[in-house]
C-alpha positions, 0 to 999 in steps of 0.5 A: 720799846726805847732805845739808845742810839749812839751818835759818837764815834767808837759807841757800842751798837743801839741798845734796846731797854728792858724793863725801863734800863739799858746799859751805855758808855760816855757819850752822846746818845738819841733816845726814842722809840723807833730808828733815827735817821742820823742824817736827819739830826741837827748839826748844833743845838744852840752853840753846841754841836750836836755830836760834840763830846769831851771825854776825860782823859781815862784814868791810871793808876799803878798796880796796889795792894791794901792787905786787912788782916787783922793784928792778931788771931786766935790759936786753933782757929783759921785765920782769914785774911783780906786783901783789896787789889787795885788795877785796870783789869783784874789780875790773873790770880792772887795768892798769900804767902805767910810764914812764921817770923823771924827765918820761916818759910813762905807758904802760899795760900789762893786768895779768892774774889770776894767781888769788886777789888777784894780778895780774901783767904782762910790760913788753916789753923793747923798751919799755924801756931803761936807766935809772930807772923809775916804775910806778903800778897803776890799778884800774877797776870800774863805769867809775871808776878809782883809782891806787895808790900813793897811791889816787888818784880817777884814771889817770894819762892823765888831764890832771888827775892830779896825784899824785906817788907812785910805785913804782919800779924800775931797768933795769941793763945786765948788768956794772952793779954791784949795789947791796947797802946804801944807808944812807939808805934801808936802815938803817931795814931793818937788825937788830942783835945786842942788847946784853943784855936790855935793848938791843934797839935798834940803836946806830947813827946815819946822818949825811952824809959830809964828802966827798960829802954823801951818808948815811953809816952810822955804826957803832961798837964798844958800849963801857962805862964799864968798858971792856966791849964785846960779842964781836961786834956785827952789824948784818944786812939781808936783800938777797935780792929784789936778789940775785933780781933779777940772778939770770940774771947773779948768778954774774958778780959778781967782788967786794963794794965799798965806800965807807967810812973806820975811826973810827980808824987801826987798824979791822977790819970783817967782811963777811959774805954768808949764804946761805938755808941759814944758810952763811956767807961772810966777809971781814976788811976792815982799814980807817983813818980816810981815806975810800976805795973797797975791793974784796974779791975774792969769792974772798977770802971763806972758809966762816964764821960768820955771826949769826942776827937778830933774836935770840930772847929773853931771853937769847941762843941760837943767836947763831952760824949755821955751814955747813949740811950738805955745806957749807964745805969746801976745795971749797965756793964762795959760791953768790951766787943764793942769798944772803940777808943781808949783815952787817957786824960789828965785834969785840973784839981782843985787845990792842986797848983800845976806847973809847966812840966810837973803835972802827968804821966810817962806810959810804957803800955797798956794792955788788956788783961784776961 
């Protein structure tokens, strides 16, 4: 039988191997098959002693929290919802507080290991009902506590706690229409096709609508002062943990919607769902300049191309992403519990002369309809 004896200061005792392994800590060691006198090791090997040893400096972190739960569940289902908490050594116990917003009460559910950092709980469907809700995680060790977000000295049953931030999540009756892309908070999130080498920026801009005041994105046609533009310009946002969200009811959808007016009378805007194998599925969606709210049947969506982003670079490779394998055919239908993206792309047409400015969309949302 091996063993492992240590020959660094603060290392455990020998450790003895069993079934070829055996358990150690940094440092230095003498493997062998009996004891070693460690009188009789030599002082260096070549230029290094041979007790010498530089450990890193260990490592520290502050005490965080990363909550997972989903943007929205489903009403009459529990809700489960996952948490990774990060430290040194874990935390005595950690709990979930959740409550209906605005102005409801914080109810706290135990948040179990699920091994490692994670943690997870289930919120019983009976305690929850329609509508917006905000979570908080709480953390406690020694008797103190600490509330993430915004890592607060404090739960929030306390009577003094007075933090703001929050997680949230939604809870949507099974018809509710599944919103895909919101400008004011998604368009950060999106990635664009890159103009050249040097383009690497989206060109877009988020204003307010006339209409209803709320953001609106601002998407338009690259042209140059020659007349140039790209064959296609996308812009991509990853929706899968929504399209998860609804996965038990995901195959009810019957359309896409949106909200959205052309920058012109004449405008063409291509939806595109992709799913997580690259095949795509996509509808032309001839617009003007009055605002107005569109439906596209899901079985107006053909097999088509859909754009990997971000491109690699330089230069471009592997712009288009056809079907995957098997897929596209007369019989092959969008499988919606796997879609990925939702991209919108404007392109160049023949006989159309765009001009800086003239050639897009403005777009107040798109949802899935059920």
């Amino acid at each position: 039988m091996f063993s492992a004896q240590p020959v660094t200061a603060g290392n455990p005792q020998t450790a003895r191997a069993a079934a070829g392994r055996f358990t150690v800590t940094p440092g230095v060691y003498v493997l062998s098959a009996g004891a070693v006198d460690a009188a009789s090791l030599p002082a260096t090997i070549g230029h290094i002693g041979f007790r010498e040893y530089h450990a890193p400096p260990a490592d520290t972190a502050p005490l965080s929290v990363v909550a997972s739960a989903v943007p929205q569940y489903l009403a009459g289902r529990d809700a489960e919802v996952r948490a990774r908490v990060v430290d040194q050594d874990p935390p005595d116990s950690v709990k979930l507080f959740v409550r209906a917003s605005p102005g409801g009460f914080y109810r706290a559910f135990p948040m179990r290991s699920a091994g490692g950092y994670d943690y997870t709980t289930s919120i019983p469907a009976a305690a929850l009902h329609n509508g917006p809700y905000q979570y908080v995680i709480t953390t406690f060790r020694a008797g103190s506590a600490v509330t993430f977000p915004a890592s607060t000295p404090a739960k929030p049953t306390d009577w003094n706690y007075d933090a703001e931030a929050a997680w949230t999540f939604d809870v949507v009756d099974a018809r509710t229409p599944l919103r895909l892309f919101d400008p004011g908070s998604d368009a950060a999130r999106l990635t664009f096709t890159r103009i050249g080498d040097a383009g690497r920026r989206g060109l877009f801009r988020v204003a307010l609508s006339p209409v209803t005041g709320e953001p609106i994105f601002h998407l338009e046609l690259p042209v140059d002062t020659s007349g140039w533009s790209p064959v296609d310009y996308t812009a991509s946002l990853v929706i899968k943990t929504r399209i998860q969200a609804r996965e038990e009811t995901i195959t009810a959808a019957k359309d896409v919607r949106l909200r959205l007016h052309g920058l012109g009378a004449r405008q063409t805007l291509h939806v595109t769902l992709m799913e997580d194998d690259g095949t795509s599925w996509t509808a032309a969606l001839p617009v003007d300049s009055s605002w107005s709210e569109r439906a596209i049947p899901l079985t107006q969506f053909t097999a088509g191309r859909g754009v990997l982003l971000p491109e690699g670079f330089p230069g471009e490779w592997n712009y288009w992403v056809g079907p995957a394998d098997g897929r596209g055919g007369s019989a092959d239908r969008p499988r919606l519990e796997h879609v990925e993206r939702l991209q919108l792309s404007l392109r160049r047409e023949d006989g159309v002369a765009a001009k800086p400015g003239n050639y897009g969309v403005e777009v107040e949302w798109v949802a899935l309809g059920f």
